[in-house]
N, CA, C and O atoms as a GROMACS GRO file, in nm:
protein
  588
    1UNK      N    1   3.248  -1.336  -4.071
    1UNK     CA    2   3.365  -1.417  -4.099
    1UNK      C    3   3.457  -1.336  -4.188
    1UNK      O    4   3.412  -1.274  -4.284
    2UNK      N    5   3.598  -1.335  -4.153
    2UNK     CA    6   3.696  -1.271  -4.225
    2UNK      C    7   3.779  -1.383  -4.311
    2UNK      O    8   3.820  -1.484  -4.253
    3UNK      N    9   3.805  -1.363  -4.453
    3UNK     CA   10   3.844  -1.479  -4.523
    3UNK      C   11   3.955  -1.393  -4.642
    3UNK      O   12   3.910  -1.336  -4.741
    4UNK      N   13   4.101  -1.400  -4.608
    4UNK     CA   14   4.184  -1.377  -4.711
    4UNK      C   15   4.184  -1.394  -4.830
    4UNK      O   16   4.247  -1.317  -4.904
    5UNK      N   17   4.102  -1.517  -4.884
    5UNK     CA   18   4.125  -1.507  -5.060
    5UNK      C   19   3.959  -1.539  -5.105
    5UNK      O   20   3.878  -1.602  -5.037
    6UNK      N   21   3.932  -1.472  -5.246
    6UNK     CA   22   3.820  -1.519  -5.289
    6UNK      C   23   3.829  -1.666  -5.318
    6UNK      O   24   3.728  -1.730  -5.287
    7UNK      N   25   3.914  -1.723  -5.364
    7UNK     CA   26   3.895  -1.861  -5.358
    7UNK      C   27   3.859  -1.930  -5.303
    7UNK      O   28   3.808  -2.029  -5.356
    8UNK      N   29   3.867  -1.915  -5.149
    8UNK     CA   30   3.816  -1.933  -5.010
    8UNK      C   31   3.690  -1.905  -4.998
    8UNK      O   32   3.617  -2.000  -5.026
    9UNK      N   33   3.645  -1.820  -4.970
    9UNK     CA   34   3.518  -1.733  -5.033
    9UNK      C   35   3.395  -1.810  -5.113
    9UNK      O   36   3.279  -1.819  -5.074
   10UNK      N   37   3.449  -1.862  -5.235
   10UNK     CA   38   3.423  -1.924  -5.277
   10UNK      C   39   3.372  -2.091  -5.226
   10UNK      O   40   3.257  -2.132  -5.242
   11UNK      N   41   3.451  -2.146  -5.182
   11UNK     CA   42   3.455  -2.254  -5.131
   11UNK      C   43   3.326  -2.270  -5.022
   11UNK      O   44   3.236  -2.352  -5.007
   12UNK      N   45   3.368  -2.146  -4.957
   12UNK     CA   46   3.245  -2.168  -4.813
   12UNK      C   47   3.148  -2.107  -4.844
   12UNK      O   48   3.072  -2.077  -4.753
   13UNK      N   49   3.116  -2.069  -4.974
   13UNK     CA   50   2.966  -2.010  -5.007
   13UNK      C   51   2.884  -2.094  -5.119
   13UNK      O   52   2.785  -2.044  -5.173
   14UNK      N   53   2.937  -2.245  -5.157
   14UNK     CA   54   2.862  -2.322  -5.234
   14UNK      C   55   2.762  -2.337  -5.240
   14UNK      O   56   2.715  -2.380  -5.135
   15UNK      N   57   2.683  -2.321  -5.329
   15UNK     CA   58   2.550  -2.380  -5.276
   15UNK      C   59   2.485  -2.280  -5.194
   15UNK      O   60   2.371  -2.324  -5.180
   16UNK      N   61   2.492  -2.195  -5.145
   16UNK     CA   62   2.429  -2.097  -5.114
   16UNK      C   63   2.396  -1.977  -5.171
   16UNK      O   64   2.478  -1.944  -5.256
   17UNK      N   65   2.256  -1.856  -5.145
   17UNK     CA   66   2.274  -1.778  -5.219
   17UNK      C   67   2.310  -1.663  -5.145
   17UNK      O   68   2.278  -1.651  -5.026
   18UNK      N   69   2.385  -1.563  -5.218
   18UNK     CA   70   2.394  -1.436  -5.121
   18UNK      C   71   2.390  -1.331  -5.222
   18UNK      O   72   2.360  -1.359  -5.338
   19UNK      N   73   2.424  -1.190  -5.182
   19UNK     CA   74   2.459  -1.090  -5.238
   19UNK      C   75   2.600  -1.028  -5.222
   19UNK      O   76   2.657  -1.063  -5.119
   20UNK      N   77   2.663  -0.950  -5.297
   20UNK     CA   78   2.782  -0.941  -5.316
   20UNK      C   79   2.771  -0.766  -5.329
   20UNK      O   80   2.687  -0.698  -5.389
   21UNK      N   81   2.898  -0.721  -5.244
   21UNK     CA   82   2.897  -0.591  -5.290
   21UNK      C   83   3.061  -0.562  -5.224
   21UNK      O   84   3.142  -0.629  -5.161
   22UNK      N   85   3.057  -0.416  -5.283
   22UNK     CA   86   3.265  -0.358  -5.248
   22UNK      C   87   3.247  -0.295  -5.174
   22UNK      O   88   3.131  -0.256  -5.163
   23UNK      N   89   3.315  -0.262  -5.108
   23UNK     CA   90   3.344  -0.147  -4.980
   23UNK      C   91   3.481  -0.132  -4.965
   23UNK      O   92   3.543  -0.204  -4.887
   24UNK      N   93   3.569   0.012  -5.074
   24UNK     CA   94   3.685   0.065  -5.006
   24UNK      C   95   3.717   0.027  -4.889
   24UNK      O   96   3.816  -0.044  -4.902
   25UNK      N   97   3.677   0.038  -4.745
   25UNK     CA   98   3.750   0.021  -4.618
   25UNK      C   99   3.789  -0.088  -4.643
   25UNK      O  100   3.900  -0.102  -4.592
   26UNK      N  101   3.756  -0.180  -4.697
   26UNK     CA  102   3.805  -0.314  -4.697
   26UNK      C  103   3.908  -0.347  -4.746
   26UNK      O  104   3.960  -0.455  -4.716
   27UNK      N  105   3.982  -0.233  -4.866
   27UNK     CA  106   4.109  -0.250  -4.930
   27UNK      C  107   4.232  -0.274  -4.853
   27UNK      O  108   4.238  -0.226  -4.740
   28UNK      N  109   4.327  -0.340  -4.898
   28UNK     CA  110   4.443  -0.376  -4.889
   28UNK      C  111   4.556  -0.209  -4.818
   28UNK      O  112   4.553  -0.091  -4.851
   29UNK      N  113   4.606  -0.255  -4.755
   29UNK     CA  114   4.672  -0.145  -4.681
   29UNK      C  115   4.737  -0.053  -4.797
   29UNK      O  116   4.778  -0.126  -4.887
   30UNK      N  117   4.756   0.064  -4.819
   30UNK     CA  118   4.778   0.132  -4.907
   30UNK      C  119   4.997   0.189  -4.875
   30UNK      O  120   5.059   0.241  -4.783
   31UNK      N  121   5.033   0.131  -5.023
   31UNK     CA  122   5.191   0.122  -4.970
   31UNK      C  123   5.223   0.205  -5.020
   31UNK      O  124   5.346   0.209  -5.018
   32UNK      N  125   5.168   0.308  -5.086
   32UNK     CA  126   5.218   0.470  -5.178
   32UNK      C  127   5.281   0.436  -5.226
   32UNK      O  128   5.273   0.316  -5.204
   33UNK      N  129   5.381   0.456  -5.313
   33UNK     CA  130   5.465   0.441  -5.402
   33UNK      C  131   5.560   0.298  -5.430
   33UNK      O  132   5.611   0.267  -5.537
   34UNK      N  133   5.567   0.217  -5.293
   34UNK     CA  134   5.604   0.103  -5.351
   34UNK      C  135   5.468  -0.018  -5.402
   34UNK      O  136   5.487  -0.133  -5.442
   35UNK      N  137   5.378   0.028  -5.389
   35UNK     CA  138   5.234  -0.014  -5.397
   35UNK      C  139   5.246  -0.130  -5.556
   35UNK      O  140   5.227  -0.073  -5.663
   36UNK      N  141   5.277  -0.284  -5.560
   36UNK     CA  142   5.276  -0.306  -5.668
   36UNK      C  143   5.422  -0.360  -5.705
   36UNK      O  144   5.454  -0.447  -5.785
   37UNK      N  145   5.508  -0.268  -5.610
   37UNK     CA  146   5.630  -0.327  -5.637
   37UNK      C  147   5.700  -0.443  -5.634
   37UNK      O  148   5.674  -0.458  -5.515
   38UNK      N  149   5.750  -0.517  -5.654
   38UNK     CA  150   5.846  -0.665  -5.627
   38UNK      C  151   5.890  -0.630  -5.526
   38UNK      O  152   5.966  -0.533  -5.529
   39UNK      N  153   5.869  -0.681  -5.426
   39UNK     CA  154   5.917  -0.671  -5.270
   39UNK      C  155   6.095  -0.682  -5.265
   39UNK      O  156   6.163  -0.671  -5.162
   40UNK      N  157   6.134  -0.701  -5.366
   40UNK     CA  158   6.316  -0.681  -5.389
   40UNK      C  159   6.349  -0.575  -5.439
   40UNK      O  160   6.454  -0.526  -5.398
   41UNK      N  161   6.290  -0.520  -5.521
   41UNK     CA  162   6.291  -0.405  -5.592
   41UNK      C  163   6.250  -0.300  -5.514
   41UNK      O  164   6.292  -0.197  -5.568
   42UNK      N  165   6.179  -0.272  -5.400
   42UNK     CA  166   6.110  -0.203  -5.296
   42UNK      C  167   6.248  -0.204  -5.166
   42UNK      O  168   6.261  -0.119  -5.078
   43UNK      N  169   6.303  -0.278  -5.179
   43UNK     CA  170   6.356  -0.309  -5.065
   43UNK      C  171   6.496  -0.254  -5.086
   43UNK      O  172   6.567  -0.212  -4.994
   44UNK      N  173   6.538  -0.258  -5.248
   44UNK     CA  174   6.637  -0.156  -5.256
   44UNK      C  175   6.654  -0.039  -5.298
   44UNK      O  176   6.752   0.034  -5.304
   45UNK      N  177   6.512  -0.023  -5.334
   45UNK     CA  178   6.497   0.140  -5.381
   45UNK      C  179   6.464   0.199  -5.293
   45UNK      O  180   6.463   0.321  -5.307
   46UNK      N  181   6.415   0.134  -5.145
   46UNK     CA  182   6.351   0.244  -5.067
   46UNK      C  183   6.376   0.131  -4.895
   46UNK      O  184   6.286   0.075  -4.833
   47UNK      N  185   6.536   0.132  -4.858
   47UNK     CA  186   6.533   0.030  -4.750
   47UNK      C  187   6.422   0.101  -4.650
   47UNK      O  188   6.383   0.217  -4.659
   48UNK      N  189   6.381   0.007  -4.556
   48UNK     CA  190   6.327   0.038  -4.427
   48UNK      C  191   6.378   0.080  -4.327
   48UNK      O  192   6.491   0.042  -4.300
   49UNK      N  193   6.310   0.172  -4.242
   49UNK     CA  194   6.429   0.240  -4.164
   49UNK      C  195   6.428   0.115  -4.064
   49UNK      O  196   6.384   0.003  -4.088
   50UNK      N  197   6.496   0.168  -3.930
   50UNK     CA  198   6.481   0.091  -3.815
   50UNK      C  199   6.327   0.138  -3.767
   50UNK      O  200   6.252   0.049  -3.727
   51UNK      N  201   6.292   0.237  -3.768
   51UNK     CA  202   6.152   0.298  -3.656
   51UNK      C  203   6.087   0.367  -3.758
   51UNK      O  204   6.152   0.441  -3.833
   52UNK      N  205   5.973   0.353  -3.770
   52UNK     CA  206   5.837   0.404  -3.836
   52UNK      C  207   5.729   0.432  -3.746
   52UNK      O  208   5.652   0.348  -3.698
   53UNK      N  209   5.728   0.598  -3.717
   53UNK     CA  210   5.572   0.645  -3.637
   53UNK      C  211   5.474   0.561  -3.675
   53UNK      O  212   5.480   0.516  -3.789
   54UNK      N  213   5.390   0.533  -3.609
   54UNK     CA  214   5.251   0.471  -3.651
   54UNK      C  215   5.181   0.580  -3.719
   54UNK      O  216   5.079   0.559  -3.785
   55UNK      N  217   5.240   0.712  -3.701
   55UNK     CA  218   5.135   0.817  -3.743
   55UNK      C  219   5.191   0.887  -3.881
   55UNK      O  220   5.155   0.995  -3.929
   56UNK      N  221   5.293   0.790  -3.932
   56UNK     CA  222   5.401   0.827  -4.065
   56UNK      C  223   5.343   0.756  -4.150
   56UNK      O  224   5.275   0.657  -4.123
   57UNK      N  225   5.366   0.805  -4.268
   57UNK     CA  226   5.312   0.750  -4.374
   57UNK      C  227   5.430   0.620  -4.431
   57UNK      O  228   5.530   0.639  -4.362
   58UNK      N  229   5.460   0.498  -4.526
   58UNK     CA  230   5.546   0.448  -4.484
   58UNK      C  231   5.644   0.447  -4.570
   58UNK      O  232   5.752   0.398  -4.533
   59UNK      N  233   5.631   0.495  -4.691
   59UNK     CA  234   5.794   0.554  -4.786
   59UNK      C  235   5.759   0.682  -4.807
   59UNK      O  236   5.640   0.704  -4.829
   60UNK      N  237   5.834   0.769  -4.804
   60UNK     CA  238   5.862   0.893  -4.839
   60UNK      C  239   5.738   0.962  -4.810
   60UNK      O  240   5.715   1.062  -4.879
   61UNK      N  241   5.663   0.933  -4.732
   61UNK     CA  242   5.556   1.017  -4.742
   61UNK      C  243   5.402   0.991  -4.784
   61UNK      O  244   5.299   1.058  -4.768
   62UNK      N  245   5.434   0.835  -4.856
   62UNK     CA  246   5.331   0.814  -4.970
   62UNK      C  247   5.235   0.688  -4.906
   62UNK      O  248   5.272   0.626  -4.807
   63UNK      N  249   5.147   0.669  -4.954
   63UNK     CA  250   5.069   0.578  -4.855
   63UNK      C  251   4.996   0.598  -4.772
   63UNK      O  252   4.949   0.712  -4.778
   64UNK      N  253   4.951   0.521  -4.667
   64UNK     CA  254   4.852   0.476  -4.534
   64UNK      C  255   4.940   0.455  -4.430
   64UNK      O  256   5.019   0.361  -4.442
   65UNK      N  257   4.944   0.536  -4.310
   65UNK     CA  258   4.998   0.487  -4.175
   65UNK      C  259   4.935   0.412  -4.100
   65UNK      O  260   4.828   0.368  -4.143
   66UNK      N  261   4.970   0.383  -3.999
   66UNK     CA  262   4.906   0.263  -3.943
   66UNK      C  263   4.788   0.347  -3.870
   66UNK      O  264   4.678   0.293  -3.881
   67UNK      N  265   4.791   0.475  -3.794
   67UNK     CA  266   4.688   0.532  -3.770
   67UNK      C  267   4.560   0.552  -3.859
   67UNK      O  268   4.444   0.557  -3.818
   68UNK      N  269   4.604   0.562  -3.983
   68UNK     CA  270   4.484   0.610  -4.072
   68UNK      C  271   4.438   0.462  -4.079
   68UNK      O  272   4.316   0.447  -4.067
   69UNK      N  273   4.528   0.330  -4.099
   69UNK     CA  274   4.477   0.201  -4.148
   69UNK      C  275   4.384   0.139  -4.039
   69UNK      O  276   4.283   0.070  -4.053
   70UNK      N  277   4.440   0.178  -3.939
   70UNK     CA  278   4.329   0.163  -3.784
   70UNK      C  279   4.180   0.210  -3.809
   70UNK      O  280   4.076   0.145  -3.806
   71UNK      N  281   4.205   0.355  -3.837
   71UNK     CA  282   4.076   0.411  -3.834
   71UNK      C  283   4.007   0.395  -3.949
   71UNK      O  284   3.884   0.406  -3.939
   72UNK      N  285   4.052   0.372  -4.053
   72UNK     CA  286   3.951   0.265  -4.175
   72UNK      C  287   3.900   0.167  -4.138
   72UNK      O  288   3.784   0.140  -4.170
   73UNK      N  289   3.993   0.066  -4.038
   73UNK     CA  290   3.941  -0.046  -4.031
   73UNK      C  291   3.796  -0.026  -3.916
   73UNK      O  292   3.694  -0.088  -3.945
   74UNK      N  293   3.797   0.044  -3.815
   74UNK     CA  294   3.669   0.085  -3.746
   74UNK      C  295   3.558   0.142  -3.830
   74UNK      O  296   3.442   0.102  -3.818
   75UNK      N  297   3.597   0.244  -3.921
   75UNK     CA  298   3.530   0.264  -3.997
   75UNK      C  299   3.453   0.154  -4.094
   75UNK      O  300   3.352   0.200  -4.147
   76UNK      N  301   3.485   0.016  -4.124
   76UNK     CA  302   3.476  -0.073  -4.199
   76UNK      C  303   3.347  -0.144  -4.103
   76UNK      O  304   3.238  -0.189  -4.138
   77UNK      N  305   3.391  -0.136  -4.008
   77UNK     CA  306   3.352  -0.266  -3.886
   77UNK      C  307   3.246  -0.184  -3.858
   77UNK      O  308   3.150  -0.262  -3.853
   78UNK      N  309   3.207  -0.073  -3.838
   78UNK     CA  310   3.043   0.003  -3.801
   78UNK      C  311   2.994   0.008  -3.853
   78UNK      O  312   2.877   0.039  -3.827
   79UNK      N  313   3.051  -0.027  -4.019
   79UNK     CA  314   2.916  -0.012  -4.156
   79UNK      C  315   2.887  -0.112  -4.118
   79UNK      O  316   2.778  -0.100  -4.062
   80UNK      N  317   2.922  -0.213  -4.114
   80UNK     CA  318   2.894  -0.371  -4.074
   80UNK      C  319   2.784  -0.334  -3.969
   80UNK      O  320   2.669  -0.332  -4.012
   81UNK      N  321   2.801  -0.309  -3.856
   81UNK     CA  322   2.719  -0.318  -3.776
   81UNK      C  323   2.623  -0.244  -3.750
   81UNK      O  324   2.545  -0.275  -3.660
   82UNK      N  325   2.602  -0.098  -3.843
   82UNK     CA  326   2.477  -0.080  -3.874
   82UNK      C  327   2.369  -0.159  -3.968
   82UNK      O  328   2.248  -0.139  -3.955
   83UNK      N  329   2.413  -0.232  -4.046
   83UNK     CA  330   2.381  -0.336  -4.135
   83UNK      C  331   2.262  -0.409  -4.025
   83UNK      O  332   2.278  -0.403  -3.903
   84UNK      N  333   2.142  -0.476  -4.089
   84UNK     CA  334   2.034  -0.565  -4.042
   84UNK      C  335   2.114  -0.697  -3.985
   84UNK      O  336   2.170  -0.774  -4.064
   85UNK      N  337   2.114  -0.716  -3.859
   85UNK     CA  338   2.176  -0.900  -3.838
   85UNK      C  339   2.209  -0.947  -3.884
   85UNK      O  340   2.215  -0.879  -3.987
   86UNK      N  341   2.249  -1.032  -3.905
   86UNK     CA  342   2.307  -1.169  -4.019
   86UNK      C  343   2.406  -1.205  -3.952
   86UNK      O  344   2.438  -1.186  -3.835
   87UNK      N  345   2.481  -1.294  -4.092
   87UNK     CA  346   2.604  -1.325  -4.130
   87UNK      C  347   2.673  -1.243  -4.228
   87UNK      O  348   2.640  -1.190  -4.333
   88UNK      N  349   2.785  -1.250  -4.157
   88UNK     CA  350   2.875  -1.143  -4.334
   88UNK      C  351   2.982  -1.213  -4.362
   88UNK      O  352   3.038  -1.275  -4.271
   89UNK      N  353   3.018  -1.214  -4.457
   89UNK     CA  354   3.146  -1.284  -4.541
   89UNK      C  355   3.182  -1.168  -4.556
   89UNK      O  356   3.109  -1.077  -4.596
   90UNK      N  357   3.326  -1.154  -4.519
   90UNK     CA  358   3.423  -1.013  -4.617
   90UNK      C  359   3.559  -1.124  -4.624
   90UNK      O  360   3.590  -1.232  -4.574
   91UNK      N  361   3.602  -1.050  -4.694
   91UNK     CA  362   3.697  -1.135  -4.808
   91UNK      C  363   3.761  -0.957  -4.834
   91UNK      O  364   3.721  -0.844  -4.864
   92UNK      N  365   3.875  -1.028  -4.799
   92UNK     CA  366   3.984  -0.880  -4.765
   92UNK      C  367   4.134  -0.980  -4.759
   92UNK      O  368   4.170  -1.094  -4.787
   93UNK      N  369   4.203  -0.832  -4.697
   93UNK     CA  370   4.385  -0.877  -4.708
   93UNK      C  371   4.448  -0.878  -4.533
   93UNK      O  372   4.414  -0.822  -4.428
   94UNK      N  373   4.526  -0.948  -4.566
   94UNK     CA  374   4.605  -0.936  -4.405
   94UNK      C  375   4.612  -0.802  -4.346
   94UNK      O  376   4.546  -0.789  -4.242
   95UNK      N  377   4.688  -0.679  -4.393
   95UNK     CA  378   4.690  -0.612  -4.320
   95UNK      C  379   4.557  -0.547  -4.257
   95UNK      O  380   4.555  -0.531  -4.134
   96UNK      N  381   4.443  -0.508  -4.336
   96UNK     CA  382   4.353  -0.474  -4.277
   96UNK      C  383   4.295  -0.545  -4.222
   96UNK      O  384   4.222  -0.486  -4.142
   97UNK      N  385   4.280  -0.710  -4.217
   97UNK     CA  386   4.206  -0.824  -4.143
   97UNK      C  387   4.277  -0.802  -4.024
   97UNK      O  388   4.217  -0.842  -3.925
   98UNK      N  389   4.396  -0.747  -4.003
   98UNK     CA  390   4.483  -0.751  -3.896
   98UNK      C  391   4.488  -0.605  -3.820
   98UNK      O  392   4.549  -0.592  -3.714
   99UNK      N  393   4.428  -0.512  -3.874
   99UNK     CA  394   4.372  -0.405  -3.788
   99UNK      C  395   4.243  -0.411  -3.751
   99UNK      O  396   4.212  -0.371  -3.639
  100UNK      N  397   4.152  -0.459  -3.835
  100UNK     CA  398   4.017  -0.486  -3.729
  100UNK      C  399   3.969  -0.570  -3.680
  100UNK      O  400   3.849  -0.582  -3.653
  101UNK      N  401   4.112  -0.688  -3.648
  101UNK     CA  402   4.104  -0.793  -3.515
  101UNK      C  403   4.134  -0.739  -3.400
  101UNK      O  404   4.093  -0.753  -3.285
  102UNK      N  405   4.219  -0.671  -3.455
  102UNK     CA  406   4.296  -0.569  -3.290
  102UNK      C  407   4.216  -0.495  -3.264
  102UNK      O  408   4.199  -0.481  -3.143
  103UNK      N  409   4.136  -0.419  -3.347
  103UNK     CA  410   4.036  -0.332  -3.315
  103UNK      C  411   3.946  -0.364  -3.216
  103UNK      O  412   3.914  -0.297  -3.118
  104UNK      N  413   3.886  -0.530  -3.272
  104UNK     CA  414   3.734  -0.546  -3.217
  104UNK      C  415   3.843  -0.642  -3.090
  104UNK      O  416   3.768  -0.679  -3.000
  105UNK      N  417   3.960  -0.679  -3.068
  105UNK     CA  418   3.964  -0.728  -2.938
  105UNK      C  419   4.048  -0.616  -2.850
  105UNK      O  420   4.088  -0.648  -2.738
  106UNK      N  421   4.068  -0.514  -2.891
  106UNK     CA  422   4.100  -0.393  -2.803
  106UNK      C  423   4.225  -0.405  -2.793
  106UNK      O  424   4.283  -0.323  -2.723
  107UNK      N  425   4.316  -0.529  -2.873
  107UNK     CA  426   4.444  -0.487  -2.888
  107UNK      C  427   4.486  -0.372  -2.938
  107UNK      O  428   4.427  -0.315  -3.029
  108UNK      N  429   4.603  -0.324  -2.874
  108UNK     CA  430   4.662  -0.155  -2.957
  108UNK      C  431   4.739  -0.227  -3.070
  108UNK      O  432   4.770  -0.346  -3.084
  109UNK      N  433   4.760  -0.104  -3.153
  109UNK     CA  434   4.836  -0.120  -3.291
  109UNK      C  435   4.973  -0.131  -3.234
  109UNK      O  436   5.021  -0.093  -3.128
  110UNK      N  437   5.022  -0.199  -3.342
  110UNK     CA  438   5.231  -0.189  -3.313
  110UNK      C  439   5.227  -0.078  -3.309
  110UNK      O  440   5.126  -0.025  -3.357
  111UNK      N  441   5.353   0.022  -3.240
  111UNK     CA  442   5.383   0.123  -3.229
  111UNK      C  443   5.527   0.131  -3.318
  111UNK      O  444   5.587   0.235  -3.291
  112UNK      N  445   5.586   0.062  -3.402
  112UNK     CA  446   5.679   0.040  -3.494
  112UNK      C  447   5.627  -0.015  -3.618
  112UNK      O  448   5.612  -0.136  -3.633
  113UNK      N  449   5.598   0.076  -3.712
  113UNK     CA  450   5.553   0.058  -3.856
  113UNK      C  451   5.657  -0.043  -3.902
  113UNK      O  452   5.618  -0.128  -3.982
  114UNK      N  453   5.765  -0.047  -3.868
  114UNK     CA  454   5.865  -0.081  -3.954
  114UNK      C  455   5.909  -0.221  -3.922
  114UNK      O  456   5.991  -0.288  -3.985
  115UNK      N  457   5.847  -0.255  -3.817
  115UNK     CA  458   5.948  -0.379  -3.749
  115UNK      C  459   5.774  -0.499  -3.746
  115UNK      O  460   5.774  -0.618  -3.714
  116UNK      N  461   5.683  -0.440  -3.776
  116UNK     CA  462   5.540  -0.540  -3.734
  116UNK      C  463   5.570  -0.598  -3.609
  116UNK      O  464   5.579  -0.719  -3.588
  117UNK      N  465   5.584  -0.515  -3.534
  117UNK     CA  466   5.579  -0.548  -3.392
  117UNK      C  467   5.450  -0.560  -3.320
  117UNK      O  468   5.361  -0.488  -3.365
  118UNK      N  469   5.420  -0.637  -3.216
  118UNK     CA  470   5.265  -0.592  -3.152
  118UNK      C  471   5.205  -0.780  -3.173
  118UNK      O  472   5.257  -0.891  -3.175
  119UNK      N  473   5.111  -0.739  -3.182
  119UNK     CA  474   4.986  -0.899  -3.248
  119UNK      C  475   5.003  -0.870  -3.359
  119UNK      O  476   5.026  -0.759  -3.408
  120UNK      N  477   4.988  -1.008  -3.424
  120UNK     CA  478   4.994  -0.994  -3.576
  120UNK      C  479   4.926  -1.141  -3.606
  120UNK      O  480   4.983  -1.247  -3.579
  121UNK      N  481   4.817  -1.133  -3.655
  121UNK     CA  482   4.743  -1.232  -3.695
  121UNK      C  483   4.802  -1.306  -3.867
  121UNK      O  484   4.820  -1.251  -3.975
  122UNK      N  485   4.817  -1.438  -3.828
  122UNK     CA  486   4.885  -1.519  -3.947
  122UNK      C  487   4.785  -1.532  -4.099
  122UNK      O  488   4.767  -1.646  -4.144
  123UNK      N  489   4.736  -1.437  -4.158
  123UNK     CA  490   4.666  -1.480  -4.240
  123UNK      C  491   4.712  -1.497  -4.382
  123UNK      O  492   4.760  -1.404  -4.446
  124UNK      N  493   4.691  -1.650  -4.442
  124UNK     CA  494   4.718  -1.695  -4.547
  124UNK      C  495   4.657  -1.670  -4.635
  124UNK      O  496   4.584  -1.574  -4.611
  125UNK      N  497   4.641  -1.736  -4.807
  125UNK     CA  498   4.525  -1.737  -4.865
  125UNK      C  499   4.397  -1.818  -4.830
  125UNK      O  500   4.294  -1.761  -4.868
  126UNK      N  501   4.382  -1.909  -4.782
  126UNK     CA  502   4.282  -1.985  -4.735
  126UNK      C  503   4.270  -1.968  -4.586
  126UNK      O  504   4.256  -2.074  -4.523
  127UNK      N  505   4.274  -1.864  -4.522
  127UNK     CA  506   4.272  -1.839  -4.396
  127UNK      C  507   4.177  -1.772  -4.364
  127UNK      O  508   4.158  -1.664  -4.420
  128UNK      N  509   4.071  -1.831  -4.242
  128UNK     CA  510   3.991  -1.702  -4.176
  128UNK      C  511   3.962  -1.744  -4.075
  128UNK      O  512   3.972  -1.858  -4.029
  129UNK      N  513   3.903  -1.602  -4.012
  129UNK     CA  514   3.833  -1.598  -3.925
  129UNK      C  515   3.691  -1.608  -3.854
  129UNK      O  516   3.635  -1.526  -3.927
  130UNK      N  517   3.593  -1.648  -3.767
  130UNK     CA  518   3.496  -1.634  -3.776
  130UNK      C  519   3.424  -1.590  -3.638
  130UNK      O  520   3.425  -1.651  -3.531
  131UNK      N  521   3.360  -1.466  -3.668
  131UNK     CA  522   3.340  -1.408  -3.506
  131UNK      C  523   3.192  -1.368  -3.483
  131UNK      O  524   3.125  -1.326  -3.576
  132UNK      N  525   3.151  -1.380  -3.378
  132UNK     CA  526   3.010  -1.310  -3.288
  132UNK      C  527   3.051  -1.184  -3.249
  132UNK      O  528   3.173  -1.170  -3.257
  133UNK      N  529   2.975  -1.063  -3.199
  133UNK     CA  530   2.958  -0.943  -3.184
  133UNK      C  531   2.816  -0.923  -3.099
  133UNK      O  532   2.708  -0.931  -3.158
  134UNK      N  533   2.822  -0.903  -2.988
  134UNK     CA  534   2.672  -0.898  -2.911
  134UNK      C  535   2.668  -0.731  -2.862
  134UNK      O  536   2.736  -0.692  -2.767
  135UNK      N  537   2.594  -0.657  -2.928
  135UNK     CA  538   2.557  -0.526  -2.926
  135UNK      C  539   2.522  -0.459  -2.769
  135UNK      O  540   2.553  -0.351  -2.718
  136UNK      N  541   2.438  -0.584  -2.719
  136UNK     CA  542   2.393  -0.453  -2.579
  136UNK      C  543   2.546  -0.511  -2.459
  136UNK      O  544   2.561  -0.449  -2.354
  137UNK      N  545   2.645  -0.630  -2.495
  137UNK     CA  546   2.688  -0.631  -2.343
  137UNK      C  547   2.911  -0.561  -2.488
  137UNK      O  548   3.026  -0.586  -2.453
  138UNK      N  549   2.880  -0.504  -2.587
  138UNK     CA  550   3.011  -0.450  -2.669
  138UNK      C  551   3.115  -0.589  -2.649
  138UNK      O  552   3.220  -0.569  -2.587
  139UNK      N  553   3.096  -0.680  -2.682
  139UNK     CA  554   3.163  -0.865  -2.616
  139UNK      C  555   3.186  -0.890  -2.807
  139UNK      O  556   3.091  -0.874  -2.885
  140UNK      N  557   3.303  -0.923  -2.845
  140UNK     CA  558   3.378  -0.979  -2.971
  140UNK      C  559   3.369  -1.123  -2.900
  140UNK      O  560   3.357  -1.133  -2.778
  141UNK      N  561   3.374  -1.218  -2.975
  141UNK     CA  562   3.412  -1.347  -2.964
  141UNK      C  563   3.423  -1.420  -3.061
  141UNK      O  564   3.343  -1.449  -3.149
  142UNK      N  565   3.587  -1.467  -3.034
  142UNK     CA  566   3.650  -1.527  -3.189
  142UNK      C  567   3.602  -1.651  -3.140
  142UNK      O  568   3.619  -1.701  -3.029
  143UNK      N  569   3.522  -1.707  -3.264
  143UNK     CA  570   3.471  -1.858  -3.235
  143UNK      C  571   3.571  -1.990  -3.305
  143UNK      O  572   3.577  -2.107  -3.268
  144UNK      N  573   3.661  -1.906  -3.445
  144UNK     CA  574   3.726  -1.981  -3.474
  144UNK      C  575   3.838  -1.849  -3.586
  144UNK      O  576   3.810  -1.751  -3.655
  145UNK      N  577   3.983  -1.929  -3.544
  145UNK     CA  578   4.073  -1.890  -3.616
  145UNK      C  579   4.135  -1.992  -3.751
  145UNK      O  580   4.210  -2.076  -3.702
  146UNK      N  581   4.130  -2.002  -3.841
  146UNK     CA  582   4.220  -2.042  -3.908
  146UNK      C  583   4.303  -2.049  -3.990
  146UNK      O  584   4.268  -2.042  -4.108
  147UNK      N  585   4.429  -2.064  -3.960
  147UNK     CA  586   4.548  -1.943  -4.026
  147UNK      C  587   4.612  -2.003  -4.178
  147UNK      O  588   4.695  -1.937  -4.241
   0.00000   0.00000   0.00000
């Protein structure tokens, strides 16, 4: 299950016990230098172009492109599935919840960094997802979305 806020997180793990641990891949898309910024203050210190390579980094150089954010997010999703069976709770951010949905349903990435063009999954703070993964037939199945 993919779940945008710990609060959430929280909520659907009452009463139960689990273990808790971090995993970098799981971080928040990396914005280089406007990373942190007031999204007004970002927006006039550094407008957006019209077109952003997927394979560009996304101000000046600084940051995660959408290629590298792709291939974290696979990278994220095989630790997972070398992992013993279960259930997993991750508790993460939109953009990367939103590269390794596309990932595991074989959607391609936007090909415009700049415009979030492509699929784009609506995730709120109390928003998730919850999915199956069957190893011998490679079959994702979103059992439930909620945005």
């Amino acid at each position: 299950m993919f779940v945008i806020s710990i609060e959430t997180s929280y909520k659907l793990l009452l009463k139960k016990t689990y273990s808790s641990s971090k995993d970098p891949d799981w971080k928040e898309k990396n914005s280089g230098i406007i990373a942190g910024m007031p999204k007004e203050e970002a927006r006039v210190k550094y407008p957006m172009p019209l077109f952003i390579s997927p394979y560009e980094r996304i101000v000046e150089g600084t940051g995660e492109s959408l290629v590298e954010l792709h291939c974290r997010a696979w990278q994220a999703v095989s630790k997972i599935l070398h992992m013993p069976p279960g259930t997993y709770l991750i508790v993460s951010h939109t953009e990367i919840l939103n590269a390794v949905l596309r990932n595991m349903m074989s959607i391609p990435m936007p090909r415009n960094a700049a415009r979030k063009g492509g699929v784009f999954f609506r995730f709120q703070d109390t928003s998730y997802a919850r999915l199956t993964y069957h190893m011998e037939t490679d079959k994702w199945i979103l059992r439930e979305f909620i945005p």
